[in-house]
PDB file of N, CA, C and O in Angstrom:
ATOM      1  N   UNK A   1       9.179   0.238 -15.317  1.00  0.00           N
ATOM      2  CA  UNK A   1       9.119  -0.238 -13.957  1.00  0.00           C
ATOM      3  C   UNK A   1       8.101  -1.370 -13.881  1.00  0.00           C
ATOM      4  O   UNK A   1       7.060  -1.240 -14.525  1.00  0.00           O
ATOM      5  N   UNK A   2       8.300  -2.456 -13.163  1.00  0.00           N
ATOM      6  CA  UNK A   2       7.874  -3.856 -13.205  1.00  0.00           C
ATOM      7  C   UNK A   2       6.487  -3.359 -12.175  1.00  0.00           C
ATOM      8  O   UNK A   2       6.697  -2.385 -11.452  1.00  0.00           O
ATOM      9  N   UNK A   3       5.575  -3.792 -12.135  1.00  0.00           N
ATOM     10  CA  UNK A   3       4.357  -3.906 -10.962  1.00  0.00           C
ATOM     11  C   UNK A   3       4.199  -4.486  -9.722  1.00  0.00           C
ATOM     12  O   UNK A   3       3.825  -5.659  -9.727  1.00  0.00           O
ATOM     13  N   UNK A   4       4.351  -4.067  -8.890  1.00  0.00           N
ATOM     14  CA  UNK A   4       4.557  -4.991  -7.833  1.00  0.00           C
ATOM     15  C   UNK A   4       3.601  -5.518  -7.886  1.00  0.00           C
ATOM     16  O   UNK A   4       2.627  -5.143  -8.539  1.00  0.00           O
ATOM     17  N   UNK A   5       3.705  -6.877  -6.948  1.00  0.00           N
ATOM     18  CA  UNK A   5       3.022  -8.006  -7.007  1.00  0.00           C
ATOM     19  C   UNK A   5       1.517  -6.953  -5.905  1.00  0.00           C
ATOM     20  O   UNK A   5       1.692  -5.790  -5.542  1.00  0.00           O
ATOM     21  N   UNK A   6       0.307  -7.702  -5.628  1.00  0.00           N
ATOM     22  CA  UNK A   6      -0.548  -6.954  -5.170  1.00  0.00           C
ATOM     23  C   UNK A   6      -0.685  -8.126  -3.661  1.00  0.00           C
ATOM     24  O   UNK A   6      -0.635  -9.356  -3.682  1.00  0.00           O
ATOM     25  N   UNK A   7      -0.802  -7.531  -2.882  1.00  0.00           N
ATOM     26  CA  UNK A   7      -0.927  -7.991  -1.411  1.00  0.00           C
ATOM     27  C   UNK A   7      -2.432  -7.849  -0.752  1.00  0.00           C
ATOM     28  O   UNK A   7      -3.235  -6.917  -0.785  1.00  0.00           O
ATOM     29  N   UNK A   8      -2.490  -9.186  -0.127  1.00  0.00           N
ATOM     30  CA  UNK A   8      -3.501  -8.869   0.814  1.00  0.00           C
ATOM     31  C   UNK A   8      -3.628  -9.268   2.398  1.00  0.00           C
ATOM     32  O   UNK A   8      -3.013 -10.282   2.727  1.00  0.00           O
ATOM     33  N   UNK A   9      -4.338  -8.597   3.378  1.00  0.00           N
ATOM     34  CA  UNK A   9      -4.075  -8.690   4.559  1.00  0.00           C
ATOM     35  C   UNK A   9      -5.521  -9.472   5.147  1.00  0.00           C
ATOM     36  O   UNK A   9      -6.548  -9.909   4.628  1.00  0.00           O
ATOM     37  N   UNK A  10      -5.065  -9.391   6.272  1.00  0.00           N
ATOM     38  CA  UNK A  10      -6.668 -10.241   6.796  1.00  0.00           C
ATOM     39  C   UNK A  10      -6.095 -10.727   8.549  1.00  0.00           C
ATOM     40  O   UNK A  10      -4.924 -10.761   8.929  1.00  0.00           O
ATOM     41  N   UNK A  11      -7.219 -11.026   9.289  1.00  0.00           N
ATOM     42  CA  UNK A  11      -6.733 -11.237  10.710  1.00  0.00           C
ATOM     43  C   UNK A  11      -5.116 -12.373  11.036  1.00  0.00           C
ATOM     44  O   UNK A  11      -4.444 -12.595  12.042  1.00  0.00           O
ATOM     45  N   UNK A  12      -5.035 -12.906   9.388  1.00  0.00           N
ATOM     46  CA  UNK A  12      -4.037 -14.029   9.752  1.00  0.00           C
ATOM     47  C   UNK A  12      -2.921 -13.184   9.573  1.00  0.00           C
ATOM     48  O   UNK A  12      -1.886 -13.833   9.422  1.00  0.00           O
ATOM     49  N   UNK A  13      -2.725 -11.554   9.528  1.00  0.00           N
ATOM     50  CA  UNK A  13      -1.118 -11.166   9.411  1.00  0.00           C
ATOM     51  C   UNK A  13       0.164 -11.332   9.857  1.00  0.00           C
ATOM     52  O   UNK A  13       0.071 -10.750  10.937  1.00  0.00           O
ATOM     53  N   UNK A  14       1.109 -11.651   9.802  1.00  0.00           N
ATOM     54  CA  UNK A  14       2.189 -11.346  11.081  1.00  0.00           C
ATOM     55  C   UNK A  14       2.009 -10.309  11.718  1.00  0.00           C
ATOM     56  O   UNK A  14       1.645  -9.292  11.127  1.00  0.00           O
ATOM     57  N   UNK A  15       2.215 -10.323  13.036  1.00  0.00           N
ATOM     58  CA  UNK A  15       1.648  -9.654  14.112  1.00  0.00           C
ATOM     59  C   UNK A  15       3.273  -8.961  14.069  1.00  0.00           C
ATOM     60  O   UNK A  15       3.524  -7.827  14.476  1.00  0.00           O
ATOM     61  N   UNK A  16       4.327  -9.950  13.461  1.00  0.00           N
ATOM     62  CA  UNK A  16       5.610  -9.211  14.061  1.00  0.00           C
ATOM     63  C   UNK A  16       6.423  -7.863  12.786  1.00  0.00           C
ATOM     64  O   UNK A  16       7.607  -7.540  12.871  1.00  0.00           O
ATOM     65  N   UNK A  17       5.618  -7.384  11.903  1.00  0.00           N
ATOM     66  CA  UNK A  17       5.886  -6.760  10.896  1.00  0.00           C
ATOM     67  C   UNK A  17       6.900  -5.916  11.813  1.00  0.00           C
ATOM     68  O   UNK A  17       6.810  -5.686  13.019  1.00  0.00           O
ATOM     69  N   UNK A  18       8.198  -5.399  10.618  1.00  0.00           N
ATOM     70  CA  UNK A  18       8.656  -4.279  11.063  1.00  0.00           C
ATOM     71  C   UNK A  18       8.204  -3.252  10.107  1.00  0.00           C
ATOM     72  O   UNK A  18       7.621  -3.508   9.053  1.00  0.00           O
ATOM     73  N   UNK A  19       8.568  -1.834  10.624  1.00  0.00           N
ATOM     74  CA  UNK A  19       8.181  -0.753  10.146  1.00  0.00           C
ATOM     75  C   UNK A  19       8.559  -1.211   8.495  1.00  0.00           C
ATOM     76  O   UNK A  19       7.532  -1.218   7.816  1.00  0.00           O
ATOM     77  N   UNK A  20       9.376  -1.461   7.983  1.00  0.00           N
ATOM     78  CA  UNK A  20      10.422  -1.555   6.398  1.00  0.00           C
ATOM     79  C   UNK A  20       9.210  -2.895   5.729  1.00  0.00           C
ATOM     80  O   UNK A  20       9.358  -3.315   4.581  1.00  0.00           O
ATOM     81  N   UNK A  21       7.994  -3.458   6.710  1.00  0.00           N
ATOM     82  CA  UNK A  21       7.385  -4.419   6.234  1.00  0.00           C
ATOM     83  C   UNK A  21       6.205  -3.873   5.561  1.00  0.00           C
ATOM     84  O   UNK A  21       5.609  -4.157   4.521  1.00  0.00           O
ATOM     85  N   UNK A  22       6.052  -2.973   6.512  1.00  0.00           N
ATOM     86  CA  UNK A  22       4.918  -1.995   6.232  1.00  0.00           C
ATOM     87  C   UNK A  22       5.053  -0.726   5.562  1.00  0.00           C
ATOM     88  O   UNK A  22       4.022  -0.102   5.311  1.00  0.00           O
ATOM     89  N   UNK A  23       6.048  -0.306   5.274  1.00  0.00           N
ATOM     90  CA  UNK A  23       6.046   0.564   4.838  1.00  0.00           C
ATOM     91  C   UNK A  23       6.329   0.223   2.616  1.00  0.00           C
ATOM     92  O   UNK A  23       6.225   0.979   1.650  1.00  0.00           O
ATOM     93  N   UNK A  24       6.691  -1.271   2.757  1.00  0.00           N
ATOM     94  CA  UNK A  24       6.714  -1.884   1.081  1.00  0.00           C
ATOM     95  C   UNK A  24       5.692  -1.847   1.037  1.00  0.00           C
ATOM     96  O   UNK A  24       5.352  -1.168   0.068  1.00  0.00           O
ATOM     97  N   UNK A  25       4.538  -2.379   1.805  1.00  0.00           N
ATOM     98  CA  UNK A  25       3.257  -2.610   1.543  1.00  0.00           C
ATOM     99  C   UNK A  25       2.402  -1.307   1.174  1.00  0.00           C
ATOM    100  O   UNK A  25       1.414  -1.314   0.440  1.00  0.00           O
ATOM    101  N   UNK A  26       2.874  -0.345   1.721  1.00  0.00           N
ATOM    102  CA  UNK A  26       2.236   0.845   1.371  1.00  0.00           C
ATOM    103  C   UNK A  26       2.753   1.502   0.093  1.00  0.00           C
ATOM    104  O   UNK A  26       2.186   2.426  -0.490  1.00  0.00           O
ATOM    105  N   UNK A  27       3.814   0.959  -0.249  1.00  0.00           N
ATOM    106  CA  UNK A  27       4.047   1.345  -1.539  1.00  0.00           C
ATOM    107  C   UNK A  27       3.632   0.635  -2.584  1.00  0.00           C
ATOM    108  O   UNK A  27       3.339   1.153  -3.662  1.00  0.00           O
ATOM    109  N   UNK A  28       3.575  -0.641  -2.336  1.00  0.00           N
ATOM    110  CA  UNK A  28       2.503  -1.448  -3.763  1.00  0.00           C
ATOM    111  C   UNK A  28       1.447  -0.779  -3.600  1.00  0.00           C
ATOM    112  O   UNK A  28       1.296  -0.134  -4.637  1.00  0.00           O
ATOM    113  N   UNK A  29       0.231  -0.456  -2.547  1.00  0.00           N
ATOM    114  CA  UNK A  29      -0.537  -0.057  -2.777  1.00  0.00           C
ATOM    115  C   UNK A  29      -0.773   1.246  -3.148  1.00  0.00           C
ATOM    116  O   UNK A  29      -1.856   1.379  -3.717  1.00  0.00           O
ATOM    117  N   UNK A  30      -0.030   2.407  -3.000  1.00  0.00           N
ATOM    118  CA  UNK A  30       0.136   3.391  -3.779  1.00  0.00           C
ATOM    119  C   UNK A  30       0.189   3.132  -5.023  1.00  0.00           C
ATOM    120  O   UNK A  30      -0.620   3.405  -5.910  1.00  0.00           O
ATOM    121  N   UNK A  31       1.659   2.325  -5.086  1.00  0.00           N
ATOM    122  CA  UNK A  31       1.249   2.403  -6.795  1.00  0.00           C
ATOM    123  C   UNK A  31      -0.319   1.527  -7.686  1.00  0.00           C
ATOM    124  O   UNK A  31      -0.815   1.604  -8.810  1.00  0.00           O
ATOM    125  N   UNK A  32      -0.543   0.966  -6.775  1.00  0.00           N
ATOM    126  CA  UNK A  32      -1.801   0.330  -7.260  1.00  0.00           C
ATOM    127  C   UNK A  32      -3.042   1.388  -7.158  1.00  0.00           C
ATOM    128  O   UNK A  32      -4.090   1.109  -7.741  1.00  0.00           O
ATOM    129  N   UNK A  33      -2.936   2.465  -6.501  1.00  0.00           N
ATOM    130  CA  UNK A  33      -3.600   3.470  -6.825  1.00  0.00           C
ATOM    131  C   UNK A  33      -2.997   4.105  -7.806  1.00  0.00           C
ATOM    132  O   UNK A  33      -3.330   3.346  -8.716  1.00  0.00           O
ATOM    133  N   UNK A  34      -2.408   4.861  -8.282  1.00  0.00           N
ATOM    134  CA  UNK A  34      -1.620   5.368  -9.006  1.00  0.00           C
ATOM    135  C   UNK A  34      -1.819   4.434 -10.535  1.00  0.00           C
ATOM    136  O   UNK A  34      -2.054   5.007 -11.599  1.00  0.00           O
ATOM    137  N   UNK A  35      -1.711   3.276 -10.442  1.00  0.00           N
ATOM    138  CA  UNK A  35      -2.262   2.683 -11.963  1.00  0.00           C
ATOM    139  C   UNK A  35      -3.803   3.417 -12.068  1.00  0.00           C
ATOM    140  O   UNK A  35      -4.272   4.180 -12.912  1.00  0.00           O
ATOM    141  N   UNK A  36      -4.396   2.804 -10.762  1.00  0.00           N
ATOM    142  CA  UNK A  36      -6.264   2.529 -11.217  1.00  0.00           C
ATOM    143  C   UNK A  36      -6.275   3.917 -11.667  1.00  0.00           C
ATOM    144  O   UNK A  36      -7.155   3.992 -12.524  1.00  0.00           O
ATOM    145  N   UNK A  37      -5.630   5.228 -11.472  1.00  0.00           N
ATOM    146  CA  UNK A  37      -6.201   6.181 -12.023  1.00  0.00           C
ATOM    147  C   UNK A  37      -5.351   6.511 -13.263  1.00  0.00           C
ATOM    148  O   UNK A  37      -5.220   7.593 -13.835  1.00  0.00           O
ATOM    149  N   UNK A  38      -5.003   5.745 -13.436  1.00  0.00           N
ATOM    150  CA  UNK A  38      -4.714   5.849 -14.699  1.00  0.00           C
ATOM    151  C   UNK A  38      -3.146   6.656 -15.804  1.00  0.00           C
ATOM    152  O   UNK A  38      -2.892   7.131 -16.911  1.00  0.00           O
ATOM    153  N   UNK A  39      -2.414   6.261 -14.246  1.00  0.00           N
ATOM    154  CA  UNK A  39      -0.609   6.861 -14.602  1.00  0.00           C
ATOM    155  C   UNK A  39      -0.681   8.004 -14.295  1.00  0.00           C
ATOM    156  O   UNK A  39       0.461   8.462 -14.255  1.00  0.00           O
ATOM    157  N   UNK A  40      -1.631   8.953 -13.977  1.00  0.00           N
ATOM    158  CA  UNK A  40      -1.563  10.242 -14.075  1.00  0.00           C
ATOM    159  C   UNK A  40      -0.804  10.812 -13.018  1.00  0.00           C
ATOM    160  O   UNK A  40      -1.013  10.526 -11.840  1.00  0.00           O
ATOM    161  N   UNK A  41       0.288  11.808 -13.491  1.00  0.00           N
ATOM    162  CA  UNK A  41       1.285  12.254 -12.420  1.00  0.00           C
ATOM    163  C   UNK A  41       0.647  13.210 -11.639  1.00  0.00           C
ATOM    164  O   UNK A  41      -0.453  13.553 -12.071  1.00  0.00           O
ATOM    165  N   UNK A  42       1.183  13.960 -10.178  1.00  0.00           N
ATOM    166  CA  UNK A  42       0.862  14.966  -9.770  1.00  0.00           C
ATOM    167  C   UNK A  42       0.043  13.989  -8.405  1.00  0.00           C
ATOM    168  O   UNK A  42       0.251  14.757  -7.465  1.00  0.00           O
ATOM    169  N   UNK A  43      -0.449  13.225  -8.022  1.00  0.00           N
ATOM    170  CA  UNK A  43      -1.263  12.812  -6.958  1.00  0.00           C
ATOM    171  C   UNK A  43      -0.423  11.604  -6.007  1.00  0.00           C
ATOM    172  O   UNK A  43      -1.010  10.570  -5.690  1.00  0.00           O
ATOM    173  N   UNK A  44       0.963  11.858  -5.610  1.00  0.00           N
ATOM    174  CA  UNK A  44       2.045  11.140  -5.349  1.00  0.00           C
ATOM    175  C   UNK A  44       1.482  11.059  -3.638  1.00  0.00           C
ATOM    176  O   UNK A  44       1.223  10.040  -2.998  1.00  0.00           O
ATOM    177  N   UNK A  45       1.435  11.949  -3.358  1.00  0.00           N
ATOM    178  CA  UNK A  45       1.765  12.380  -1.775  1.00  0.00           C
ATOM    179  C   UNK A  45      -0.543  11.870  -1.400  1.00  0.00           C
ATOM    180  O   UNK A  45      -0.958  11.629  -0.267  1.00  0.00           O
ATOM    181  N   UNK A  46      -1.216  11.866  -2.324  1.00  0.00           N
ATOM    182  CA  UNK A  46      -2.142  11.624  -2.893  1.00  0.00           C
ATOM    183  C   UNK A  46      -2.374  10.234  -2.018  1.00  0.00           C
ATOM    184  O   UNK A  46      -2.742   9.993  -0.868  1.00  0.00           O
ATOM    185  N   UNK A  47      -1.888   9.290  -3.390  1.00  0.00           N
ATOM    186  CA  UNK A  47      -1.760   8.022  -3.764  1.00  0.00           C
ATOM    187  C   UNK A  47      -1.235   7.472  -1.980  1.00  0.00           C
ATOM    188  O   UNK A  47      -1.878   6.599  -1.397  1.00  0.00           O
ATOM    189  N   UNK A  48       0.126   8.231  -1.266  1.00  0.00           N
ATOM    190  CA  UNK A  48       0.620   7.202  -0.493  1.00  0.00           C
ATOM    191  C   UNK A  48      -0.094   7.280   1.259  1.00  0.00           C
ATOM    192  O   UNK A  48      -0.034   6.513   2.220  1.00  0.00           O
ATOM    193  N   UNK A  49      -0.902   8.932   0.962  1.00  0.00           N
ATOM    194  CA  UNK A  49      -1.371   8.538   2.417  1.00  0.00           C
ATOM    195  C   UNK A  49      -2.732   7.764   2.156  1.00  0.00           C
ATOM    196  O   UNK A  49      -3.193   7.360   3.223  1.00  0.00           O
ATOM    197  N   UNK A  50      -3.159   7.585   1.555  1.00  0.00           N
ATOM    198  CA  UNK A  50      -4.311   6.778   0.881  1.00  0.00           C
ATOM    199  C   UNK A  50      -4.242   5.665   1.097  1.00  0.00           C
ATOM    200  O   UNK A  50      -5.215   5.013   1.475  1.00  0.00           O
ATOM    201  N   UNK A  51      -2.764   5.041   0.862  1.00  0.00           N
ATOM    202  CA  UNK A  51      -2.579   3.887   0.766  1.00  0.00           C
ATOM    203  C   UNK A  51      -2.001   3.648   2.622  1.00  0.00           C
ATOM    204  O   UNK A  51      -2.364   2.676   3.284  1.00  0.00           O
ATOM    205  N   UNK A  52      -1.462   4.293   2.940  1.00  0.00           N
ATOM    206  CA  UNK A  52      -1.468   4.653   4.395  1.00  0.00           C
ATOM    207  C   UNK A  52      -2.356   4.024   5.523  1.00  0.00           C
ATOM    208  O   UNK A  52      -2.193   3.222   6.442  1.00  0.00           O
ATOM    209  N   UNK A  53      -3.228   4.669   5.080  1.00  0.00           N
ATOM    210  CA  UNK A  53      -4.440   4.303   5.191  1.00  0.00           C
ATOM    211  C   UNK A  53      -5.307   3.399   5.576  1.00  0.00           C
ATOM    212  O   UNK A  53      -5.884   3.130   6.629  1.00  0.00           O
ATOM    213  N   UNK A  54      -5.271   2.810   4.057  1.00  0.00           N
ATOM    214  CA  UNK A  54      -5.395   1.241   3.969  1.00  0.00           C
ATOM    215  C   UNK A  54      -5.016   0.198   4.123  1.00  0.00           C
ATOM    216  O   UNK A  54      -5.637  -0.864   4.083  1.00  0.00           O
ATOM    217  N   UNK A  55      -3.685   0.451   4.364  1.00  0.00           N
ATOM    218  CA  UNK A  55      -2.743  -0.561   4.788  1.00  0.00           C
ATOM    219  C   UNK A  55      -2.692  -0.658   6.638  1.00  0.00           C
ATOM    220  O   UNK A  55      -2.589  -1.777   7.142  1.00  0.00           O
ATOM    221  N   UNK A  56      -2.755   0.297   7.331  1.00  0.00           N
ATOM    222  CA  UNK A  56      -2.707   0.541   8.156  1.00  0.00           C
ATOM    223  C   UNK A  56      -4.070   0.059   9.001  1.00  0.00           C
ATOM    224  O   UNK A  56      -4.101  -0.561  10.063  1.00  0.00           O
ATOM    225  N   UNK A  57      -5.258   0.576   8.134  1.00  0.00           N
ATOM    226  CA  UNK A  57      -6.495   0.108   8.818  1.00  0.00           C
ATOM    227  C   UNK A  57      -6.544  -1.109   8.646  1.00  0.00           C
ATOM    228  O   UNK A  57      -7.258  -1.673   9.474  1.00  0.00           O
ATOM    229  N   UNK A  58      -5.803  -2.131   7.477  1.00  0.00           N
ATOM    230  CA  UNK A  58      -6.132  -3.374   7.712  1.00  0.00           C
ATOM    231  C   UNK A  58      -5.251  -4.672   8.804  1.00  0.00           C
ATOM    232  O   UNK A  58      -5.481  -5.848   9.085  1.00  0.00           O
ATOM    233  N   UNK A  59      -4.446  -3.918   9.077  1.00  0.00           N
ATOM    234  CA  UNK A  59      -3.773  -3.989   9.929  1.00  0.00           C
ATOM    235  C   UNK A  59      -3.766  -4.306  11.303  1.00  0.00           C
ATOM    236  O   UNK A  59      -3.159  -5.160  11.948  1.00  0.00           O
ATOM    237  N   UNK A  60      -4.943  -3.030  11.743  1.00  0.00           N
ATOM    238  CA  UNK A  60      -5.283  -3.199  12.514  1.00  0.00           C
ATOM    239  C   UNK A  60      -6.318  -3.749  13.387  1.00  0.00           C
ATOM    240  O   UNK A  60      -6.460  -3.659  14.606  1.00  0.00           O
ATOM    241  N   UNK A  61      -7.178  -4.484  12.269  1.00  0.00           N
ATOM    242  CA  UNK A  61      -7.950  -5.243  12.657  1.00  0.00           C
ATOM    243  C   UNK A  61      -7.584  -6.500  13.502  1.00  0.00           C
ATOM    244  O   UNK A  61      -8.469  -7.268  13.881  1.00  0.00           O
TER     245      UNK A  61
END
């Protein structure tokens, strides 16, 4: 499986995201958690509210 590319957010976001915009974004960053620790299976549900999270809080700035 290829890596998704890594994203970043900041006050200049589209304001007009749809849910399917945000919800890719939370999956690169899952899996970008999911590398940093190192492939290890078992921390899925882990990894995506995490990334949830983060995606979401930056968001909302």
């Amino acid at each position: 499986m290829a890596r998704p590319a890594a994203f970043k957010l900041g006050k200049s976001s589209n304001p007009t995201m749809t849910k399917e915009d945000v919800n890719k974004l939370i999956e690169k960053k899952a899996y970008e958690l999911y590398e940093k620790r190192g492939r290890k299976a078992g921390h899925s549900i882990d990894d995506w509210l995490e990334a949830e999270r983060i995606v979401k809080g930056k968001l909302s700035r």
